[in-house]
C-alpha positions in Angstrom: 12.0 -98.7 -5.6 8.6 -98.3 -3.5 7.2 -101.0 -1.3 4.8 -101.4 -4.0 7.2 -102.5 -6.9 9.0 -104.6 -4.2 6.3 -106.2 -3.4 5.2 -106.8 -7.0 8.7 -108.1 -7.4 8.4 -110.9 -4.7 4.7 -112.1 -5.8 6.1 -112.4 -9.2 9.6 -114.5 -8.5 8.6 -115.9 -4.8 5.1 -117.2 -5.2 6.1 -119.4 -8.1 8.9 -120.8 -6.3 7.6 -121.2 -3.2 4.7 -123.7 -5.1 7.1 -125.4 -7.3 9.6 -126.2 -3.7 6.4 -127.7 -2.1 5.5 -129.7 -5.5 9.0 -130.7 -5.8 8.5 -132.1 -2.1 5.3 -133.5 -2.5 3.2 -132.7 -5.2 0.0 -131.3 -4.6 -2.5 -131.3 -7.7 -5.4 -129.2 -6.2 -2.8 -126.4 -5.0 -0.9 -126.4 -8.2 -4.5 -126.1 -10.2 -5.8 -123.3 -7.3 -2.5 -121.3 -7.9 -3.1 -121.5 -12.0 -6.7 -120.1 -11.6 -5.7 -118.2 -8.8 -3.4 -115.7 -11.1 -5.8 -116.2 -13.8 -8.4 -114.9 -12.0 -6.5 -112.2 -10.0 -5.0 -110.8 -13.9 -8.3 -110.9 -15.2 -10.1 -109.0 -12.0 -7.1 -106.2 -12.6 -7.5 -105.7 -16.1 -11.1 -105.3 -15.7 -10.3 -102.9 -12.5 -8.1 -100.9 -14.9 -11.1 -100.5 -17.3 -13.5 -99.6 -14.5 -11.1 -96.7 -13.4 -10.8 -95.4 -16.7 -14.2 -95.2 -17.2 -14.6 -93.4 -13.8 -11.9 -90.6 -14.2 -12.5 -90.3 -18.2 -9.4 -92.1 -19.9 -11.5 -95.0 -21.5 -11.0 -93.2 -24.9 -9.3 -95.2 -27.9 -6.1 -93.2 -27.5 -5.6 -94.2 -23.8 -7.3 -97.5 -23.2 -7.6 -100.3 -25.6 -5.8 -103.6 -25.2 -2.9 -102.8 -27.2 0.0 -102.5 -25.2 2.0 -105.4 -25.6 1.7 -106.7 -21.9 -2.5 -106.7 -22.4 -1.6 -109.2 -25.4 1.0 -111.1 -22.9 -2.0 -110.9 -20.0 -4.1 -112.9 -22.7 -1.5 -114.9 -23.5 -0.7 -115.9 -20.2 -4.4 -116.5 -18.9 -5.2 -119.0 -21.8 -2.0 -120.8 -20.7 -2.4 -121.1 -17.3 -6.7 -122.4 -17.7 -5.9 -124.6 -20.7 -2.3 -125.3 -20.9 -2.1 -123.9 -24.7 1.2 -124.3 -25.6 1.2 -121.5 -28.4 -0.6 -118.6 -25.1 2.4 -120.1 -23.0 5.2 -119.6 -26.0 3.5 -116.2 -26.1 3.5 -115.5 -22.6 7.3 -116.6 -21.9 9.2 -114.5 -24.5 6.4 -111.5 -24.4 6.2 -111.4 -20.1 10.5 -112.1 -20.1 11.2 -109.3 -22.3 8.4 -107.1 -21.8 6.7 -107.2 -19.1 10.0 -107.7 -16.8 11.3 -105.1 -17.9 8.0 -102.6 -16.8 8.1 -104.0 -13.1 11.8 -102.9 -12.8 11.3 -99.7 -14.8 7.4 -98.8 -14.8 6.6 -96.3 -17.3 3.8 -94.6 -14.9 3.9 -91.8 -12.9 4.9 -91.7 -9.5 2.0 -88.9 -8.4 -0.1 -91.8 -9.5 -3.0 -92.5 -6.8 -1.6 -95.6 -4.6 -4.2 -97.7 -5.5 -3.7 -97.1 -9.4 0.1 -97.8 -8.7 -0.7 -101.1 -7.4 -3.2 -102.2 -10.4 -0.2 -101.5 -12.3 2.0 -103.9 -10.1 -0.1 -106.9 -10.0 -0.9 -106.8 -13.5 2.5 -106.9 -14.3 3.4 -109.1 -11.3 0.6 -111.8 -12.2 2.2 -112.4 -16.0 5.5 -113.3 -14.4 4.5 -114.9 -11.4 2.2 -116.7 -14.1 4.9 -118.0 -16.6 7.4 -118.8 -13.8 4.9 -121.6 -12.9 4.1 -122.9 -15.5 8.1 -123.2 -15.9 8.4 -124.7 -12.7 5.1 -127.0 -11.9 3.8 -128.3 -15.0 7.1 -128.0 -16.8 6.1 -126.2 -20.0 9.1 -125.3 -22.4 9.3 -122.9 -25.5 9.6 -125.1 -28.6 10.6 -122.6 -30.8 11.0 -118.9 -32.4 8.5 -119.1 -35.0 5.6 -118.4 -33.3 6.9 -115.4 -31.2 8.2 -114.1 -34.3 5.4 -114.1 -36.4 2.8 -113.0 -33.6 5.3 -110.1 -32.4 5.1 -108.9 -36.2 1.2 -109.1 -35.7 1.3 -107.1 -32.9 3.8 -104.6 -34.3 1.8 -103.8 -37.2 -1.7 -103.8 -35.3 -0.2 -101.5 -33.0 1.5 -99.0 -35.3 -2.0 -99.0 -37.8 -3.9 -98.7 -34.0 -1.4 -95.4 -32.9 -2.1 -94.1 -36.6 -5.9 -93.8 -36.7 -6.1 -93.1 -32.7 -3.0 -90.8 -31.7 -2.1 -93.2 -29.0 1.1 -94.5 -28.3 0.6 -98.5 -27.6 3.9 -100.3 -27.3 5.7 -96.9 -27.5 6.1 -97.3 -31.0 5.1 -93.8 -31.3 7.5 -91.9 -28.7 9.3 -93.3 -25.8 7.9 -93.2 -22.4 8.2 -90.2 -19.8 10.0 -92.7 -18.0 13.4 -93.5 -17.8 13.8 -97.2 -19.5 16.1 -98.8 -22.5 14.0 -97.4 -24.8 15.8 -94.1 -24.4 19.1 -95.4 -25.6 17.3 -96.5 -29.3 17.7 -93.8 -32.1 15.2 -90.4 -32.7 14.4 -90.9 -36.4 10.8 -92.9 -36.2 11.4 -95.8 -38.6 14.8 -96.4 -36.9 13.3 -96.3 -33.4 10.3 -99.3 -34.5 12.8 -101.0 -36.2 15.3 -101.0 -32.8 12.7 -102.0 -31.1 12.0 -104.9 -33.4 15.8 -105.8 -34.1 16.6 -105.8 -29.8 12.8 -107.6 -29.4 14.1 -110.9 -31.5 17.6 -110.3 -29.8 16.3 -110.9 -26.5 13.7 -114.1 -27.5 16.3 -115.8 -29.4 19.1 -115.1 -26.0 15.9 -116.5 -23.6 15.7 -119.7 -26.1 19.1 -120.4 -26.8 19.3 -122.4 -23.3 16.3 -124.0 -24.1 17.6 -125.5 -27.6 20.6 -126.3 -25.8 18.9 -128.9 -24.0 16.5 -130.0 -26.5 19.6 -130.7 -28.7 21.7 -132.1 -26.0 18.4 -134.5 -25.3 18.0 -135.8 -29.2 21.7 -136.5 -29.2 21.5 -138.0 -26.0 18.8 -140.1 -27.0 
């Protein structure tokens, strides 16, 4: 791993703990509404760095740079939770940044040759959904309430995405081939309709194993109660 990816790694799992330890302590409404905008602000000064340096170095094409990859969906997601506390952008952002977007900051489909500075808008992008979700897990306690929104919005995107590849050539959510890089998606099958589908089938595995502890409780709670 480089410094930068380690780095990314702590801002996403230590900043989010660090506030919620200090809440838990004592809490501290203008610090907990500062660190909300704070990542909202930092994801959206990224994204729009990103676009800037595509522009600059001739990528800012429909193949290579509109907001189709599934984390630019989570980064919306995640922003609209953290400024307005929508509970549908938070759902969104909790199963889309803990299946997704995890998995890029431990396996980062970009190249290594990749100018430092390029490397690192990766990172915090990335970074900044976690770290984002994480506290609203922690501080304002926000909980997933159920599958059926994930589900229906991951179909959304799924279809958007493959009708998006078709008419540009691009490969958002590497629906279309896998990545250079090595990551899970090189375990899933070669024929194209039983690759999407993997990815579909292992994409619901995954929400419904991050919600199972969460209906646990809930169900524990109405019996409880």
């Amino acid at each position: 791993m480089s410094l930068l990816q380690l780095g990314s790694l702590a801002l996403a799992f230590l900043g989010p703990v660090v506030l919620w330890a200090m809440h838990r302590r004592r809490p501290h409404p203008l610090l907990e509404r500062s660190f909300a905008r704070g990542i909202a602000g930092m994801l959206v000064v990224v994204f729009a760095a990103i676009v800037v340096q595509k522009a600059t170095d001739g990528t800012l094409t429909a193949r290579e740079a509109l907001p189709m990859q599934l984390c630019d969906w989570a980064l919306i997601a995640v922003v609209g939770a953290l400024l307005w506390r929508s509970q549908t952008c938070f759902e969104l952002g909790y199963f889309w940044g803990l299946c997704g977007t995890l998995q890029a900051l431990f396996t980062p489909a970009i190249s290594r040759d990749l100018a430092w500075w390029k490397q690192a808008a990766f990172f915090l992008d990335h970074a900044g959904i976690v770290a984002g979700v994480l506290f609203l897990l922690l501080v304002p306690k926000m909980r997933p309430l159920g599958l059926g929104r994930i589900v229906l919005w991951s179909e959304i995107y799924i279809a958007s995405a493959l009708a998006v590849n078709a008419l540009t050539g691009g490969n958002y959510g590497f629906l279309s081939h896998r990545p250079e890089q090595a990551s899970l998606l090189d375990l899933f099958p070669d024929a194209r309709w039983l690759y999407v589908a993997t990815i579909n089938a292992v994409a619901l595995v995954f929400f419904t194993a991050i919600y199972l502890p969460w209906l646990c409780v809930q169900r524990r709670r109405s019996v409880g109660g």
